[in-house]
N, C-alpha and C positions, 0 to 999 in steps of 0.2 A: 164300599162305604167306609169312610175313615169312622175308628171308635171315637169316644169322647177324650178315652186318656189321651191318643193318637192329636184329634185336636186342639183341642182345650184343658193345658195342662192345670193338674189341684195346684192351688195355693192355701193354704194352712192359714186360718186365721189368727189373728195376734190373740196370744194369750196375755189374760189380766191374772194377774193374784196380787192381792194387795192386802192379805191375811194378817192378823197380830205375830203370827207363827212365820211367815212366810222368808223370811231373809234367813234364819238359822235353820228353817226345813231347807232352803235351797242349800246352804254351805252344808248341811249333812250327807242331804243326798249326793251332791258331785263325790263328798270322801268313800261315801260308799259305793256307787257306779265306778270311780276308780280302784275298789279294793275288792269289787266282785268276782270270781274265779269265770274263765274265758269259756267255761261250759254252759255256764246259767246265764241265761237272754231273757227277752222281757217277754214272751210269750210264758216262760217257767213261772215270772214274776206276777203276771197277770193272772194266771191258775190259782197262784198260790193265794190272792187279794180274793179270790172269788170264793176258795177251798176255807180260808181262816172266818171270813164272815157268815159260810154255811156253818161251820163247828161255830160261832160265835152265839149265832142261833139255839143250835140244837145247847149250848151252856145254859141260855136262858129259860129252857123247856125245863133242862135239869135242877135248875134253880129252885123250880117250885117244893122241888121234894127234899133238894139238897143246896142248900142256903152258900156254901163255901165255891158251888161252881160256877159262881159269880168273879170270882178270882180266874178260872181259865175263860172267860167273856173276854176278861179284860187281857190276856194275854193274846187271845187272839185278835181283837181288836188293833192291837201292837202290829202284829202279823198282818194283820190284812193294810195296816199303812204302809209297813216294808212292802209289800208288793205292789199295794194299787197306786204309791207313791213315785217307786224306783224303776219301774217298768219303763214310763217317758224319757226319763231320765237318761238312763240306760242305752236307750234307744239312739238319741243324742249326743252322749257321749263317746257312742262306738261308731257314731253316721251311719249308724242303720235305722234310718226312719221310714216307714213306711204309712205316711199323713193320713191317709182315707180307711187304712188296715185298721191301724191305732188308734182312730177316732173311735169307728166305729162300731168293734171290738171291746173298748175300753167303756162306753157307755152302756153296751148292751152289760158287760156284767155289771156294772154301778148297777144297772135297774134289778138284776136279777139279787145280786148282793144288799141294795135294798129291801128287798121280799123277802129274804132269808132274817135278817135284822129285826125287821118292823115286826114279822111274823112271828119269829122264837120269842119277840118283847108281848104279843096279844097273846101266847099260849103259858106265858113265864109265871104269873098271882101275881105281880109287880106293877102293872099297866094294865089298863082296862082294853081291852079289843077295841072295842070302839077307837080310841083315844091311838092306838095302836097304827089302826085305820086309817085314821084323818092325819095324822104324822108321814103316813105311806102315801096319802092323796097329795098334801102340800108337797111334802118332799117331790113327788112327780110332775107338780105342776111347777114349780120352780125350774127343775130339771129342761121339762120339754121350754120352758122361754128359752132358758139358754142356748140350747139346739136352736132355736127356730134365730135366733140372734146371731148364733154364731153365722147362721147360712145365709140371710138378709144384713147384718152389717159387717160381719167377717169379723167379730170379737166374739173371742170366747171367754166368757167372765168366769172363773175358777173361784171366787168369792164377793163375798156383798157385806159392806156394814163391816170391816175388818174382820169377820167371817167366815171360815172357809170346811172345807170335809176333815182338816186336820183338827182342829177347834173344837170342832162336833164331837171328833170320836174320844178328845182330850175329856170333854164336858159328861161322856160318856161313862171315862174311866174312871174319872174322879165316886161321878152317882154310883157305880158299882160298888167302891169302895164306903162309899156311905149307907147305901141301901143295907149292907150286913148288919150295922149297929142302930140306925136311925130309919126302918123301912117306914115312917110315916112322917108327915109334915101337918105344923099347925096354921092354918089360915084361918085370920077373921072367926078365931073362935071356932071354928071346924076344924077335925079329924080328916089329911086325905092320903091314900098314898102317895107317897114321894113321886114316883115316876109319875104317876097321875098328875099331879102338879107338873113337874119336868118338862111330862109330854104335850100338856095342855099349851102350855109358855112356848114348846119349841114348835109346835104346829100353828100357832097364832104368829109365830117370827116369820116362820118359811110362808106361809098365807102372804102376809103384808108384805112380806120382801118379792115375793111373786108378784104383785098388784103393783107396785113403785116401781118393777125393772118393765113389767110391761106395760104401763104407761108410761113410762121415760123413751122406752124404743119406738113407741107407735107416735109419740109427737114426731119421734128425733126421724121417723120415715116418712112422715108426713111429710115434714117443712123437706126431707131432699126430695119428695115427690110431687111436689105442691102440682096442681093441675093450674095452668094459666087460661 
């Protein structure tokens, strides 16, 4: 019995980015996938995306006690875009693609790399758990549309709203760097913390961006599916 590879070859869905960042993250990454040493491959690069967002974590844990390891968060944050960035890249650039490897590979650590993040942010005094929580819910359910899009319309959307994982972790770095001097924010006459605010704003974006991309895709399969 023929396998599937055997009959029906992967075709790779078209990728979207259409980020604020996206044109000078592309010209970066080509200069660096062509000045990469001919040892280090995008599996090294994918470890290391996965490796810098657990230490990015375990910074945020340290935070609580020590206010300045807020500073190695955001280094590794850095770190884990060189890898979870230049891996694709990489790959592409050497024609060593391996589309169903990479996909799949590459998301499982986003989720796992997420849990490391959201988690070190609910154990950090900085973000509320809760809040923590629902940042790791949205974030997953934005996630799995895109999957189930990519595999029903064959687009894989890498950003939404000029939006993208580079933006995030930018928006990330910036709050890091504010949180040491400014760890609280004033709203409407309330006292909150910063990240509590941050977090609340970016799980209310990821929510409603999850509800507009999937209603946009269930009309958009609807009308090619229409029943006559």
């Amino acid at each position: 019995m023929a396998t599937m590879t055997q009959s029906q070859p992967f075709r790779p869905a078209r990728r979207i980015q259409e980020s604020l960042l996206s044109s000078p993250e592309r010209m970066a990454l080509r200069w660096l996938a062509a000045h990469t040493p001919r040892w280090v491959n995008s599996d090294h690069l994918t470890a290391l995306g996965l490796l810098s967002m657990l230490a990015a974590g375990c910074a945020y844990v340290v935070a609580r006690w020590y206010p300045p390891a807020l500073f190695a968060a955001c280094a590794f944050l850095v770190l884990n875009w060189f890898g979870d960035s230049l891996d694709g890249t990489l790959a592409r650039f050497r024609d060593q693609q391996r589309p169903r490897y990479g996909f799949y590979v590459d998301h499982i650590v986003d989720a796992l790399s997420a849990l490391c993040l959201f988690g070190g942010l609910a154990f950090s005094g900085y973000m509320h758990p809760f809040i923590a929580v629902a940042l790791l819910l949205a974030y997953n359910l934005l996630a799995i549309e895109s999957y189930l899009a990519t595999y029903t319309i064959g687009e894989f959307r890498l950003s939404h709203f000029l939006f993208g994982p580079t933006e995030l972790r930018l928006l990330l770095v910036v709050g890091n760097v504010f949180l040491i001097s400014h760890p609280f924010a004033h709203v409407a006459g309330h006292v909150f913390r910063l990240f509590d605010v941050g977090g609340a704003v970016g799980a209310t974006g990821l929510f409603f961006t999850f509800l507009i991309a999937a209603m946009r895709n269930t009309v958009r399969l609807y009308r090619q599916e229409r029943i006559r």
